[in-house]
ZADO-1210 file (C-alpha; in nm, 4 decimals, padded with zeros to 6 digits):
<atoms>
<atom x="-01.5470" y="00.9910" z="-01.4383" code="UNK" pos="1"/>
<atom x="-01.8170" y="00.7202" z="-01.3115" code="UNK" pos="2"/>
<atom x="-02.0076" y="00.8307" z="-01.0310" code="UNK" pos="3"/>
<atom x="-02.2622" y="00.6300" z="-00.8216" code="UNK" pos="4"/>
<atom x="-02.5676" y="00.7033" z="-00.7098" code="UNK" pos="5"/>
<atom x="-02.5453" y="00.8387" z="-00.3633" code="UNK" pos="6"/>
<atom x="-02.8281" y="00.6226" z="-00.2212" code="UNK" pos="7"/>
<atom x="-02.7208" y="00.2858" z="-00.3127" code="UNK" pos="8"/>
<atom x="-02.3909" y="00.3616" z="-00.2248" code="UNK" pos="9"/>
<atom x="-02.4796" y="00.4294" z="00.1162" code="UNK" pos="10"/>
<atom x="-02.6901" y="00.1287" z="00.1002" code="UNK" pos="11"/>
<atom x="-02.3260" y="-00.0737" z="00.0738" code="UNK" pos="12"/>
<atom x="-02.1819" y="00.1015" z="00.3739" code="UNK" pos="13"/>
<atom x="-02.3577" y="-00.1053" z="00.5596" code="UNK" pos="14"/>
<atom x="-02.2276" y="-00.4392" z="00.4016" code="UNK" pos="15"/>
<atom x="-01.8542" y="-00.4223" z="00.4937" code="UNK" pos="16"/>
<atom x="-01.6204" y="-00.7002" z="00.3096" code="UNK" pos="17"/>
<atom x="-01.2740" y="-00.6023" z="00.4948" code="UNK" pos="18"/>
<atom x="-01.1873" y="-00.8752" z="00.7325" code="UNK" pos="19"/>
<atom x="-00.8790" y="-00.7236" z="00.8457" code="UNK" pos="20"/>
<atom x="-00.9031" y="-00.9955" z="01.1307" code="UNK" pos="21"/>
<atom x="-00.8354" y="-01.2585" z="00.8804" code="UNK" pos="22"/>
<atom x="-00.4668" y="-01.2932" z="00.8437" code="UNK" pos="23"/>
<atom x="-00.5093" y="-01.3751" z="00.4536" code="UNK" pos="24"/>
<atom x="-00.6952" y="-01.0491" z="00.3917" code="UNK" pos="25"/>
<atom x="-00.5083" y="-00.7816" z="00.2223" code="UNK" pos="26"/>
<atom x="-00.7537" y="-00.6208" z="-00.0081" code="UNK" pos="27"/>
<atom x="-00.7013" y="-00.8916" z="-00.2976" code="UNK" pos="28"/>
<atom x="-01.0280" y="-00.8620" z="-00.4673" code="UNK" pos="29"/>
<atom x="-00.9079" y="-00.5038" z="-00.5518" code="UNK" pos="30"/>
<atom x="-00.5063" y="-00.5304" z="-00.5693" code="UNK" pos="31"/>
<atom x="-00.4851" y="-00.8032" z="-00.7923" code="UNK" pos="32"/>
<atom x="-00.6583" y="-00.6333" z="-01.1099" code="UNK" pos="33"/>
<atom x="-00.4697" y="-00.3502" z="-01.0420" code="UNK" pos="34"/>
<atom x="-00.1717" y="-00.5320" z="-01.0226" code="UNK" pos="35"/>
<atom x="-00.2292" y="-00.6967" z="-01.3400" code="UNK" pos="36"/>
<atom x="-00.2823" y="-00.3858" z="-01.5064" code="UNK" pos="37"/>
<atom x="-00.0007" y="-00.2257" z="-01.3190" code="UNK" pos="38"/>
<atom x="00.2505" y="-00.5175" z="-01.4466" code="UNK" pos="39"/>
<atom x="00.1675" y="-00.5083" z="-01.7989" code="UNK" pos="40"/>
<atom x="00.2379" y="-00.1425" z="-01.8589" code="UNK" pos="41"/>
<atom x="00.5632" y="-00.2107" z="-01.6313" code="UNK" pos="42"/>
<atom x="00.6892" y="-00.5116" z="-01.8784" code="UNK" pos="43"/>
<atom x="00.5119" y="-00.3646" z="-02.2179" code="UNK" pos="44"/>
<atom x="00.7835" y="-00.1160" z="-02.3332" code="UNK" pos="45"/>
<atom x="01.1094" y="-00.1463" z="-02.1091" code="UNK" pos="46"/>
<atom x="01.3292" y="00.1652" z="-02.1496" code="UNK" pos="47"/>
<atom x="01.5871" y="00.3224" z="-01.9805" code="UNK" pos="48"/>
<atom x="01.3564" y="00.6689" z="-01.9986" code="UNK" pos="49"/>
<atom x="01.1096" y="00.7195" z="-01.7194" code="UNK" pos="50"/>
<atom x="00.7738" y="00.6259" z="-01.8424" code="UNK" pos="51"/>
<atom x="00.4743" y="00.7365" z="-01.6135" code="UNK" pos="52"/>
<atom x="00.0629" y="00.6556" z="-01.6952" code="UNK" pos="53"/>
<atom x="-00.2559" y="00.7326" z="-01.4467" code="UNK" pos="54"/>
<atom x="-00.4991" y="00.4488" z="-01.3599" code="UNK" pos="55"/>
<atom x="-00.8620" y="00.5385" z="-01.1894" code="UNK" pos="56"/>
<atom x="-01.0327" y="00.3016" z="-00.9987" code="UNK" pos="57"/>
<atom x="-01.3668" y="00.2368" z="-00.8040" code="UNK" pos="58"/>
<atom x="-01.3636" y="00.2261" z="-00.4627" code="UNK" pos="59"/>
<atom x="-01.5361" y="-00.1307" z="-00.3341" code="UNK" pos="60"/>
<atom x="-01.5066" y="-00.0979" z="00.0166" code="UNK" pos="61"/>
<atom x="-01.7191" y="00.0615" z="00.2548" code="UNK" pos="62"/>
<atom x="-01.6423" y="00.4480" z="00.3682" code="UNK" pos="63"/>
<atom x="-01.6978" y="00.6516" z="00.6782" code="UNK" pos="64"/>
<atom x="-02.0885" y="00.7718" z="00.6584" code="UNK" pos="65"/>
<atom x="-01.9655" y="01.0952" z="00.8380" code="UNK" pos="66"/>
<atom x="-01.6185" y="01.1505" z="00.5518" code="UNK" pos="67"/>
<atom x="-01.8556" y="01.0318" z="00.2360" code="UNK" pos="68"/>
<atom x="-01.8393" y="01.2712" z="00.0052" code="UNK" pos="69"/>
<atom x="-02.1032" y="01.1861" z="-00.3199" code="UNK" pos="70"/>
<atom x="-01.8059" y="01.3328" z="-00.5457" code="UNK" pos="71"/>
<atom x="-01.4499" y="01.1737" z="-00.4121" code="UNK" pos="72"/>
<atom x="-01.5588" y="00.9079" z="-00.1567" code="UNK" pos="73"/>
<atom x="-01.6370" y="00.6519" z="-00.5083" code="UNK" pos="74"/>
<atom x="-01.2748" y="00.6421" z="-00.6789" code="UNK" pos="75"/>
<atom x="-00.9250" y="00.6930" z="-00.6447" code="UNK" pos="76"/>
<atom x="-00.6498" y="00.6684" z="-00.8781" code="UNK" pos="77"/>
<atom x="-00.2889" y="00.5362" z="-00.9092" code="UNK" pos="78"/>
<atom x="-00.0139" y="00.7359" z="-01.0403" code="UNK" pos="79"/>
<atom x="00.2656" y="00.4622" z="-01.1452" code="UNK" pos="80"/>
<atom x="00.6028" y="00.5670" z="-01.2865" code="UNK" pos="81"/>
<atom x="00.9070" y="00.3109" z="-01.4197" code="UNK" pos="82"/>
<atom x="01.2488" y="00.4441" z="-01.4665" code="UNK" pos="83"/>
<atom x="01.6301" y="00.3947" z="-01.4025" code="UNK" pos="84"/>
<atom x="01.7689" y="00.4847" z="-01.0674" code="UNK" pos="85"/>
<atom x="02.1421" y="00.5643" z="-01.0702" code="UNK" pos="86"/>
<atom x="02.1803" y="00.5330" z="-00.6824" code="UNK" pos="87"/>
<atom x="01.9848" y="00.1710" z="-00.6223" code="UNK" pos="88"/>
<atom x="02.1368" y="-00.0268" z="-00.3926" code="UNK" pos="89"/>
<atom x="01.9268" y="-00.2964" z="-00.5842" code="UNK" pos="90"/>
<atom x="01.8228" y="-00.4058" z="-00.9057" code="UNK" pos="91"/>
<atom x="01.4998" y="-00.3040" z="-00.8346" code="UNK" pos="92"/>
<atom x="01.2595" y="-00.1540" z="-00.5483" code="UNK" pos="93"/>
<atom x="00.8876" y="-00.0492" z="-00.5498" code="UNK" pos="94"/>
<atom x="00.8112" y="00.2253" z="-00.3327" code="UNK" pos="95"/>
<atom x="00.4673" y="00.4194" z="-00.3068" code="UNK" pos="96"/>
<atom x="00.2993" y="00.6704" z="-00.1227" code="UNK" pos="97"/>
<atom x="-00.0379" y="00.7466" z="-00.0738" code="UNK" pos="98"/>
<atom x="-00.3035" y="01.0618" z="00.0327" code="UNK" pos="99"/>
<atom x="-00.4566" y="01.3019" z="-00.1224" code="UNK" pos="100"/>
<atom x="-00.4217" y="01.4486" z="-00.4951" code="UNK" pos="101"/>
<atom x="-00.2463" y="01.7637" z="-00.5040" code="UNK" pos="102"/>
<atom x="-00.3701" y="02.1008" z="-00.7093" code="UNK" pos="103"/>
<atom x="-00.1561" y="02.0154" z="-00.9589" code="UNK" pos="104"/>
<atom x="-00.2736" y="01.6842" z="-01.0373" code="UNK" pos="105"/>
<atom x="-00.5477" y="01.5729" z="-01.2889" code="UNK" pos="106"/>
<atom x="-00.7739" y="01.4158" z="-01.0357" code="UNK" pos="107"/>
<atom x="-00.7316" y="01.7009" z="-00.7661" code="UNK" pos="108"/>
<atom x="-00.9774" y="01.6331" z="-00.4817" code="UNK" pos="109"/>
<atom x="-00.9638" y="01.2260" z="-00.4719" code="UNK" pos="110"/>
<atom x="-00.7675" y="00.9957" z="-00.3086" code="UNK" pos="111"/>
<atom x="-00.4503" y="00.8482" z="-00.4695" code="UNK" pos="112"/>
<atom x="-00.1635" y="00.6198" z="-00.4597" code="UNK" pos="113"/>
<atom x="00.1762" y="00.6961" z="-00.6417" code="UNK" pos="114"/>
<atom x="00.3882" y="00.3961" z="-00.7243" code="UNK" pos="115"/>
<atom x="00.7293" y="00.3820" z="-00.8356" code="UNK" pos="116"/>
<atom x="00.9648" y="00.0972" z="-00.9417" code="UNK" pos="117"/>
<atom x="01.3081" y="00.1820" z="-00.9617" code="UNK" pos="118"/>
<atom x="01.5771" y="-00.0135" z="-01.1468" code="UNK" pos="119"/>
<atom x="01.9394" y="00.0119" z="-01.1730" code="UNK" pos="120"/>
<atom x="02.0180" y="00.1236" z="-01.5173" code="UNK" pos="121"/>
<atom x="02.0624" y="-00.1626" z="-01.7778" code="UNK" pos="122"/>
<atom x="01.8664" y="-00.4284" z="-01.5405" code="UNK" pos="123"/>
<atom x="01.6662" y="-00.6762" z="-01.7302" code="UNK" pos="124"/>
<atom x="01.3134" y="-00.6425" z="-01.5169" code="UNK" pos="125"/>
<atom x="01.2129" y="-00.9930" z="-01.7031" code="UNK" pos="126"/>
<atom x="01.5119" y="-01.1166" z="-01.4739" code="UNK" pos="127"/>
<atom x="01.3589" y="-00.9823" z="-01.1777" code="UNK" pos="128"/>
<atom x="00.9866" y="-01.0318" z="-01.2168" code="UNK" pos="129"/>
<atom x="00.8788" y="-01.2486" z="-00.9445" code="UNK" pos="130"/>
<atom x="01.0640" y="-00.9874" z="-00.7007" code="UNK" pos="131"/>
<atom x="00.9088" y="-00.7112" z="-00.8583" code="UNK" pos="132"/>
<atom x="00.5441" y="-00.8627" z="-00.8832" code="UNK" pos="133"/>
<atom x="00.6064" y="-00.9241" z="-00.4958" code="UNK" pos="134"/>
<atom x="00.7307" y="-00.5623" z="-00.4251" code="UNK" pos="135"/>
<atom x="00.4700" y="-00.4297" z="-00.5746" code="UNK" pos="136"/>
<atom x="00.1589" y="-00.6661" z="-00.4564" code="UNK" pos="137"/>
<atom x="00.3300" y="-00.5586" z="-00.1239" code="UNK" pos="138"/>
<atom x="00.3238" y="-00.1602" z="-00.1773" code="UNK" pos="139"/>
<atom x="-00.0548" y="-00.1591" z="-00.3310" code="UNK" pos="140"/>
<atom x="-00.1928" y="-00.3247" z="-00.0665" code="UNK" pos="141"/>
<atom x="00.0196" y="-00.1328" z="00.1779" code="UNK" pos="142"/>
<atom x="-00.1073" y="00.1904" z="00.0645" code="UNK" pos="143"/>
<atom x="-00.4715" y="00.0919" z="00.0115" code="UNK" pos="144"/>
<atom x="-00.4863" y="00.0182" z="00.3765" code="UNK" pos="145"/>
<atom x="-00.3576" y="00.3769" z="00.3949" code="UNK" pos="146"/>
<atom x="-00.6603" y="00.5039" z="00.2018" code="UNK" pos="147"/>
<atom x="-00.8958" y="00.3895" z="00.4609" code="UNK" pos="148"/>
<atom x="-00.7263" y="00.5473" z="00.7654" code="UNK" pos="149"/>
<atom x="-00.8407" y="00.9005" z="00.6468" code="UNK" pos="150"/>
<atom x="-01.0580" y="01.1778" z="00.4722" code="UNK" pos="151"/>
<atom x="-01.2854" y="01.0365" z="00.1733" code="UNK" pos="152"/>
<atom x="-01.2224" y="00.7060" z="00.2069" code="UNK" pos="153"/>
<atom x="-01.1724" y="00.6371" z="00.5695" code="UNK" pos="154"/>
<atom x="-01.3286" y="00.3164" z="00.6363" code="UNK" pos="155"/>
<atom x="-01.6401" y="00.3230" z="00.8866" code="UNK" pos="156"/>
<atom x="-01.5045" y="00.3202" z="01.2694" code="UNK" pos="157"/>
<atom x="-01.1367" y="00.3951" z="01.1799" code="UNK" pos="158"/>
<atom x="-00.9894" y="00.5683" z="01.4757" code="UNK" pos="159"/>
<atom x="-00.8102" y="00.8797" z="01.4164" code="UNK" pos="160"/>
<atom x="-00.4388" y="00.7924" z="01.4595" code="UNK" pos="161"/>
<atom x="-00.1719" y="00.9816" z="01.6504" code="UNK" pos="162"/>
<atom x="00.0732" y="01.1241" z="01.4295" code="UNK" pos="163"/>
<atom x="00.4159" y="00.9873" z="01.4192" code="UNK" pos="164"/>
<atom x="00.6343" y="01.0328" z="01.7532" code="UNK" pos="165"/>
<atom x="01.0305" y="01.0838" z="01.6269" code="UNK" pos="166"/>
<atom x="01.1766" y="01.0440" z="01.3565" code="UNK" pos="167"/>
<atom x="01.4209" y="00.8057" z="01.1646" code="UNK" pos="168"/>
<atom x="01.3216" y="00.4146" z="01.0824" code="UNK" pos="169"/>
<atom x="01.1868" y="00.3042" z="01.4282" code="UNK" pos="170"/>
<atom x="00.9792" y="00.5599" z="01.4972" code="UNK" pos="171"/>
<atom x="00.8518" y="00.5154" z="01.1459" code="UNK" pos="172"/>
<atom x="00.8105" y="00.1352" z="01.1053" code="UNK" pos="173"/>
<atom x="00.6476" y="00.1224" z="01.4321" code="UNK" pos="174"/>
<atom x="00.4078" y="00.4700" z="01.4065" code="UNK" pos="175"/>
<atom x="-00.0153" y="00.4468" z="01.4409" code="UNK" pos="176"/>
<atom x="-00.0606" y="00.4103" z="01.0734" code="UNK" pos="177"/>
<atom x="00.2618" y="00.1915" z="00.9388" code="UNK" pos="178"/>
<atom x="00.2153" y="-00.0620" z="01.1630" code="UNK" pos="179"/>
<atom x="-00.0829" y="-00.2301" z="00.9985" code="UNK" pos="180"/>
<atom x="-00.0533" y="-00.1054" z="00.6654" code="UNK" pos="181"/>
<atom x="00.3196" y="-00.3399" z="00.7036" code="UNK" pos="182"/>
<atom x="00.1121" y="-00.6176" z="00.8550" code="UNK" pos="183"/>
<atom x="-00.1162" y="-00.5677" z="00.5790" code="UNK" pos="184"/>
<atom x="00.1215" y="-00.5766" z="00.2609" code="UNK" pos="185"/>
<atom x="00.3702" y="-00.8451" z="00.3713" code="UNK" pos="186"/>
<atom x="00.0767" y="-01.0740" z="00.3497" code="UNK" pos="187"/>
<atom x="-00.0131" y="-01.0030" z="-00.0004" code="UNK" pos="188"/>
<atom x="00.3309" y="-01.0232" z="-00.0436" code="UNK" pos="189"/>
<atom x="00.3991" y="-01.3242" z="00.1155" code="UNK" pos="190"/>
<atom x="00.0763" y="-01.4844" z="-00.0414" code="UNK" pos="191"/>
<atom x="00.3288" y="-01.3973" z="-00.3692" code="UNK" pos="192"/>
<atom x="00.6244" y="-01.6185" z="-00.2331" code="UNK" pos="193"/>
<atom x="00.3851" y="-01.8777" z="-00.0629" code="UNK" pos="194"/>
<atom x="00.6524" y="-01.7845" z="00.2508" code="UNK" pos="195"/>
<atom x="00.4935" y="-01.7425" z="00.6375" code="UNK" pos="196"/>
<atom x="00.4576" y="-01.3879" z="00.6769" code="UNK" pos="197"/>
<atom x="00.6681" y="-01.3748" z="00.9917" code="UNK" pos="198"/>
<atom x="00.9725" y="-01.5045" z="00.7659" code="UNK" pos="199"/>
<atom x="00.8904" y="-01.1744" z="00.5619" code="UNK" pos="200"/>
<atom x="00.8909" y="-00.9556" z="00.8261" code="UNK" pos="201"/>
<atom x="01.2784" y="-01.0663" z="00.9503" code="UNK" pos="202"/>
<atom x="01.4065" y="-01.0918" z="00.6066" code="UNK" pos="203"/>
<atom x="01.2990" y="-00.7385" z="00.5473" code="UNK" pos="204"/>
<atom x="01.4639" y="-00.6347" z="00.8193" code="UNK" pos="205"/>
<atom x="01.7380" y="-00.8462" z="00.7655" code="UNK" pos="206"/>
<atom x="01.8244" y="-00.5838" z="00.4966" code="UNK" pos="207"/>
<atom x="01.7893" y="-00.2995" z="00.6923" code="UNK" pos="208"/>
<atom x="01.9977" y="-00.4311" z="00.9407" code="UNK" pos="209"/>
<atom x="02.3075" y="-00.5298" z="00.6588" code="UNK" pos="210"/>
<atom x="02.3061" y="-00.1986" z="00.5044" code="UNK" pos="211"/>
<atom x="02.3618" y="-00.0133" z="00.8819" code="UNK" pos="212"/>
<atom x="02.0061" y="00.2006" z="00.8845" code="UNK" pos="213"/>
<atom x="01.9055" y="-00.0146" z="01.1625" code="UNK" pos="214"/>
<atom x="02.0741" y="-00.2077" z="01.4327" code="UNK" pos="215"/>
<atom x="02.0031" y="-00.5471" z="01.5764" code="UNK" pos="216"/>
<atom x="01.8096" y="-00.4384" z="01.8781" code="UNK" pos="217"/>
<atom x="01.5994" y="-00.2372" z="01.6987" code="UNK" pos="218"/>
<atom x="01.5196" y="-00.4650" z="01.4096" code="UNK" pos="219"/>
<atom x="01.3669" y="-00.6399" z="01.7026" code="UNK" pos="220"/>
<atom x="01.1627" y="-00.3821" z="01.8108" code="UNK" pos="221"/>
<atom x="01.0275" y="-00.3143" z="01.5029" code="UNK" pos="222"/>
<atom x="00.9587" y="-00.6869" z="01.4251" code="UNK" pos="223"/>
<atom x="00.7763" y="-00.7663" z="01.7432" code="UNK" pos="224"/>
<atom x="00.6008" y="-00.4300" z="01.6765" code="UNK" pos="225"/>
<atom x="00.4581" y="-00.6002" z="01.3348" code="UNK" pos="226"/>
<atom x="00.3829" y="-00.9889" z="01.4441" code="UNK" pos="227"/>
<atom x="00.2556" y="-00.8870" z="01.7693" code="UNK" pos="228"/>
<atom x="-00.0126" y="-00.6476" z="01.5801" code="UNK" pos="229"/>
<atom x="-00.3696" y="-00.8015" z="01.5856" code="UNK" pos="230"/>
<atom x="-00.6637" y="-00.6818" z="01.4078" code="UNK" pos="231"/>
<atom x="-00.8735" y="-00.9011" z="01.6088" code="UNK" pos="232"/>
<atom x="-00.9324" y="-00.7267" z="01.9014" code="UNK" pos="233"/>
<atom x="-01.0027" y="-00.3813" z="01.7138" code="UNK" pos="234"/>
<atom x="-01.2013" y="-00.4562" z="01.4647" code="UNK" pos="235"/>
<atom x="-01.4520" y="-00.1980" z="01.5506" code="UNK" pos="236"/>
<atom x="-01.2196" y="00.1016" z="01.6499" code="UNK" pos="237"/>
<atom x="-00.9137" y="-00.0871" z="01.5100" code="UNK" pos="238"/>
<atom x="-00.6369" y="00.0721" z="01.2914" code="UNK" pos="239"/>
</atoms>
């Protein structure tokens, strides 16, 4: 794989492009090729067998002087698999994940970002593209903010975050590290649906609330928890 020299990337530490502050930032000048890429493999070859392909990327943002690492701290890669899901409660759903690569994967030792889009078997996904382009605008950018909250690509002045308190959906949606990665993705995802990103946030929840994994009161929680975030005041030490 492409490396860079270790000097000039240094050099671009010091020339950082993420205005999380900005409410229209959400990494687009590195999600949108991948999503393009991402969505043609998706539509290329429909089947109702689980198809799976790895993508590697640069990394264009600036990283942590103190986590660079010359070998891992210049890439990262995307593991995306499309196949039928027998228990959807949807047509379709993206869902991702990301840290780092395992010893069993290709690219052990970088960062990465596994992507899935499930569909209900014999959906159309033509039928469903807009959603799906959405979804998955939403989960990339989601889970690239997750690459800069730690190891080789932790962005310069990230805090460390406190680890999850609890369990189930609350404590999740509303944990050190979800709550801005959420803030971050429903506005490349509402960017998608040219919808406020406020209006995202409650219909999102709206869901959770109608299938019974969350109830009213804490739909509310979780939603105030995500539109009262601000990047504004930590940009420096912020999350």
């Amino acid at each position: 794989m492409m490396k860079l020299i270790l000097e000039n990337w240094r050099g671009f530490l010091t020339e950082s492009n993420m205005d999380l502050a900005n409410e229209e930032f959400f990494y687009e000048d590195l999600v949108l090729p991948i999503e393009s890429e991402l969505i043609e493999f998706i539509f290329d070859a429909q089947s109702e067998e689980e198809r799976e392909k790895t993508f590697v990327y640069e990394w264009p943002y600036p990283v942590d002087p103190e986590e660079f690492d010359e070998d891992f701290s210049t890439e990262f890669f995307i593991r995306l698999k499309v196949g039928p899901e027998p228990r959807a409660t949807a047509p379709i759903n993206v869902v991702g994940s990301a840290g780092a690569a395992e010893e069993e994967d290709d690219y052990y030792g970088y960062m990465k970002i596994d992507v899935k889009v499930e569909f209900k078997p014999g959906t159309n996904l033509n039928d469903y593209r807009k959603d799906l382009v959405g979804q998955l605008r939403n989960t990339l950018a989601h889970e690239i903010h997750h690459l800069t909250q730690d190891q080789s690509l932790k962005r310069p002045e990230c805090p460390t975050l406190p680890k999850q308190e609890g369990k189930g959906y609350v404590a999740y949606f509303t944990s050190a590290c979800e709550v801005p990665a959420f803030v971050i993705g429903f506005r490349a995802e509402a960017r998608h649906l040219n919808i406020p990103v406020k209006e995202l946030m409650k219909s999102y929840l709206d869901n959770y609330v109608e299938n019974g994994k969350l109830d009213l009161k804490d739909a509310i929680t979780v939603y105030n928890s995500w539109s009262g975030h601000s990047f504004a005041i930590k940009q420096k030490g912020g999350l």
